[in-house]
C-alpha angles and dihedrals in degrees: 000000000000121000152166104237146151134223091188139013119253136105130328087287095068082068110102134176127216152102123319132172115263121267119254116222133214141219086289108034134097119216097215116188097219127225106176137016122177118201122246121193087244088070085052094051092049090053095041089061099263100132136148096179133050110272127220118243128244076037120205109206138214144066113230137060153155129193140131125275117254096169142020130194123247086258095052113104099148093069138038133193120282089034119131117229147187137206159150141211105061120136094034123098093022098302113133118249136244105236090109129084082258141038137174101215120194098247091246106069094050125102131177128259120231118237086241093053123086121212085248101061094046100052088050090054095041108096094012101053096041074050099056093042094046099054090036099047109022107029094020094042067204096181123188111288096037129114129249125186122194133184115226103013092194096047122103097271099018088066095055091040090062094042099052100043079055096052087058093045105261129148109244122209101183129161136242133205096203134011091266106051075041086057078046102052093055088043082057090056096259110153096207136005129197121220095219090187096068102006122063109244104210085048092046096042092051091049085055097045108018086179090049134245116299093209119034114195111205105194095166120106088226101037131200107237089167095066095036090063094042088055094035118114125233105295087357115159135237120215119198114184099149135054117068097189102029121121110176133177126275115204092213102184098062089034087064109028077061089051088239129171130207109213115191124183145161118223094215092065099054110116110254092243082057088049086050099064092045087054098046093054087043095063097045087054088051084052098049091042094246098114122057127172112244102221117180096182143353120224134166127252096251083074089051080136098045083049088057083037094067094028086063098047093050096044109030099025092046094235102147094210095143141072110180131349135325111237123202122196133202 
């Protein structure tokens, strides 16, 4: 098979492209043709050297996926051959990635695709959008009428983020960098968007919501922990899910006169029952049309290190090139 792997870390450059055996898959696994995998900075981070577990080696990266099945183990029952299917969280504890024509996936961590929905659009929801569920609704208890601020409505996770507050019943303040991710953002459901580059966020949050946000999203990798208190509800939460290095200040005194909490988590240790439940509302919002994959561009797997190129620039060089998710395609 054909596949996008590394033999050692290092920058966008280590990632080759070739051919590899196929993977062999066990009593639990699932062996998926894909069809489609997006890049998350995570992937980046892993390949960069940032790793906290052993890797294989040769190593296939990425996290997200969606194929077709073409075989199934002796303990599988949930899916048959010929079933299209959809998933995250390969690549990370060890596991191998997807980035390759062909991957053996632990049955756990597989979910149907819906007949509406193309490989492409569910690879490109697939981290993001368990992301986004999982800091709204676990960490966040967000319920319909409260009030949700995001930064960057049109980026990977702020997008679903947006989308699905707005699918509960929630009011969404998120932020723009230009007029058009600013017309995107209201075509994703967003009440009211804030231009940072020529409005004052913290002002325009506070006209929008004069009691404050009950749930602040802080999507920057260096986040701002003094405005996010200053626009924070009585008892509001804070949710943290970037930033690896970054130790920002925390006015105390205001955080817990408010009775604020600061809630930080990492999608890839959630248990697979608590990734379920984000699939599987997921899917019913693709159903229903609340829920729509933000793709910037389409590429195919051979420029797996382009693709982190890009990735890279966007996320660690604050370019803001982006606005939704890379696809690659096999």
């Amino acid at each position: 098979m054909k596949a996008a792997y590394i033999l050692g870390t290092g920058g966008p450059e280590v990632i080759q492209y070739g051919e590899l055996p196929d993977p062999s898959f066990g009593a639990n696994q699932v062996l998926v043709q894909v069809a489609a995998v997006s890049v998350n900075p995570i992937d980046t981070y892993i390949r960069n050297g940032a790793n906290f577990w052993p890797l294989p080696s040769p190593f296939v990266i990425g996290c997200d996926f969606a194929g077709t099945v073409v075989g199934c183990g002796d303990q599988i029952k949930h899916v048959s051959v010929g079933d299209r299917v959809w998933g995250s969280n390969q690549g990370l504890l060890g596991r191998q990635g997807c980035f390759s024509e062909l991957a053996a996936i632990d049955s756990e961590w597989i979910y149907p695709t819906r007949s509406s929905v193309t490989n492409q659009d569910a690879a490109a929801t697939a981290l993001v959008g368990i992301t986004a569920h999982l800091g709204l609704f676990r960490e966040g208890n967000l319920k319909a009428g409260q009030t949700v601020f995001v930064r960057g409505g049109t980026g990977g996770v702020g997008a679903m983020v947006v989308q699905m507050a707005k699918a509960i019943g929630a009011t969404v303040i998120t932020t723009a960098g230009s007029v058009d991710k600013a017309t995107r953002c209201y075509e994703l459901g967003a009440d009211h968007v804030i231009q940072y580059k020529t409005e004052n966020t913290t002002d325009e949050i506070l006209k929008y919501c004069k009691k404050g946000v009950d749930l602040f999203w802080e999507t920057l990798r260096e986040p701002d922990l003094d405005q996010a208190v200053t626009t924070m509800a009585e008892r509001g939460k804070i949710i943290v899910m970037a930033g690896r290095t970054a130790r920002p200040a925390l006015p105390l005194g205001p955080f817990y006169v408010k009775g604020c909490s600061l809630r930080g988590f990492a999608m890839f240790k959630a248990t697979p029952e608590e990734q379920r439940v984000a699939a599987a509302d997921i899917q019913k919002w693709w159903i229903e049309g609340k829920l729509r994959a933000q793709i910037d561009r389409v590429m195919p797997l051979s420029e797996a290190a382009e693709a982190h190129r890009l990735q890279e620039a966007n996320t660690i060089a604050c370019s803001s090139t982006l606005s939704g998710k890379i696809v690659l395609v096999t």
